[in-house]
C-alpha positions in Angstrom: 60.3 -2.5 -155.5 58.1 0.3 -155.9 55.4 1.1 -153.1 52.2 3.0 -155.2 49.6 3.8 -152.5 46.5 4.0 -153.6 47.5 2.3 -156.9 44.5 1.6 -158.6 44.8 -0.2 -162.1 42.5 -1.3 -164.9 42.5 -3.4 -168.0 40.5 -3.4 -170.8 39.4 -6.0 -173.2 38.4 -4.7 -177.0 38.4 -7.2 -180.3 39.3 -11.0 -180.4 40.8 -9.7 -184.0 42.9 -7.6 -185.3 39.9 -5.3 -186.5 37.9 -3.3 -183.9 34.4 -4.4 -183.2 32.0 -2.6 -181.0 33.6 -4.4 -177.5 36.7 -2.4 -179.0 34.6 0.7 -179.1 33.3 0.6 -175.5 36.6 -0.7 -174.0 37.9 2.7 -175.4 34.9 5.0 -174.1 35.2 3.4 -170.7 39.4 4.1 -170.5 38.0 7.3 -171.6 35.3 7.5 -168.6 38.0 6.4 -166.2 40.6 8.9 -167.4 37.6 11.4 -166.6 36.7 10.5 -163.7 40.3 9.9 -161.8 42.1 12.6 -163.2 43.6 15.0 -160.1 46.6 16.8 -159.9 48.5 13.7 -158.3 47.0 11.3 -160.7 49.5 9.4 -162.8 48.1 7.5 -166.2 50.0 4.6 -167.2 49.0 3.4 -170.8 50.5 0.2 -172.1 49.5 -0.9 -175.4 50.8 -3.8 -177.1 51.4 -5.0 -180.4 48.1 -5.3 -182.7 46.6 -3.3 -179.6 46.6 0.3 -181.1 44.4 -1.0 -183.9 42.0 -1.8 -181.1 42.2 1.0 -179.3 39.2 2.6 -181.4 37.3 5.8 -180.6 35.8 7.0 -184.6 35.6 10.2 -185.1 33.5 11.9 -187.4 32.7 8.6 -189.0 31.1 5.1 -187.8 33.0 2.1 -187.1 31.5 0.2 -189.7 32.7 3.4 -192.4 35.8 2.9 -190.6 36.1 -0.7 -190.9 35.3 -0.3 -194.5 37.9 2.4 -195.4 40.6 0.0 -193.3 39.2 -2.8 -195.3 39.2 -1.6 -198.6 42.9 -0.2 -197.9 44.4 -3.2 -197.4 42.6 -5.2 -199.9 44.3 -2.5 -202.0 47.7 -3.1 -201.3 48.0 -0.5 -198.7 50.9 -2.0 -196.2 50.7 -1.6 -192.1 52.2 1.8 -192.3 49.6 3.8 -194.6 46.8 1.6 -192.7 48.2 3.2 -189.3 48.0 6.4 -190.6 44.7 6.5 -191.8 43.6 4.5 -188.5 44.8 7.4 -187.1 43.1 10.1 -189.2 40.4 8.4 -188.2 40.3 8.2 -184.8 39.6 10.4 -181.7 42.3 8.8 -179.7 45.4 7.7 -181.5 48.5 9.8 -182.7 48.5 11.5 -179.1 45.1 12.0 -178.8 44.4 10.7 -175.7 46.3 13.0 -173.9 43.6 15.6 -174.9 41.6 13.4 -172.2 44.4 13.7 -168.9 44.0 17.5 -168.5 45.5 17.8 -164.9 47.4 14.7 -164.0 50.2 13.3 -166.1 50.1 10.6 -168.5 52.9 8.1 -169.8 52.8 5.9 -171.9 54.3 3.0 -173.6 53.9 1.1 -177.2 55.4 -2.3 -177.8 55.6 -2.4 -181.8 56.5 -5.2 -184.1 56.8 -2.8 -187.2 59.9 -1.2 -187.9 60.0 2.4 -187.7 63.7 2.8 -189.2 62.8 3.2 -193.0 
């Protein structure tokens, strides 16, 4: 058993999909917001995200989420498997590939992603 004193813990909701909508979008901003806002020295972020999850975990940047969806859309209509889809969701995207970290800038963060796509080529 671990004893956390002042544990505090949050979850957030995003898409009932597997493509991001704009409840995707604002659960993202406010994770954001509540990274801002709680990160100390002794703060400790914990960041669990499960499979189909890192799709909704969407933060655009430099394009909308309806471009984004578009692009995504367009991809796999194409062909394009779960691997090049990734990538480009990533290229897209103000918070994946490590990019959240850029948000913790004193405590620490950890962080943990349940996959169901094979990474062993």
């Amino acid at each position: 058993m671990l004893a956390v004193p002042n544990l505090r813990s949050r979850v957030f909701h995003g898409a009932r999909n597997n493509l991001p909508d704009s409840d995707s979008v604002a659960a993202t901003l406010e994770a954001l917001k509540s990274i801002e806002r709680n990160d100390s020295s002794d703060s400790i972020f914990l960041f669990l995200v499960s499979g189909g999850g890192s799709a909704l975990f969407c933060a655009p940047d430099g394009i909308s989420l309806e471009e984004k969806l578009m692009t995504i859309r367009t991809l796999a209509a194409n062909g394009a498997d779960i691997r090049v889809l990734n990538s480009f969701r990533q290229k897209l995207s103000a918070v994946k590939g490590g990019k959240t970290l850029n948000y913790v800038k004193k405590g620490q963060f950890l962080g943990h992603r349940l996959t169901y796509v094979r990474l062993n080529r």
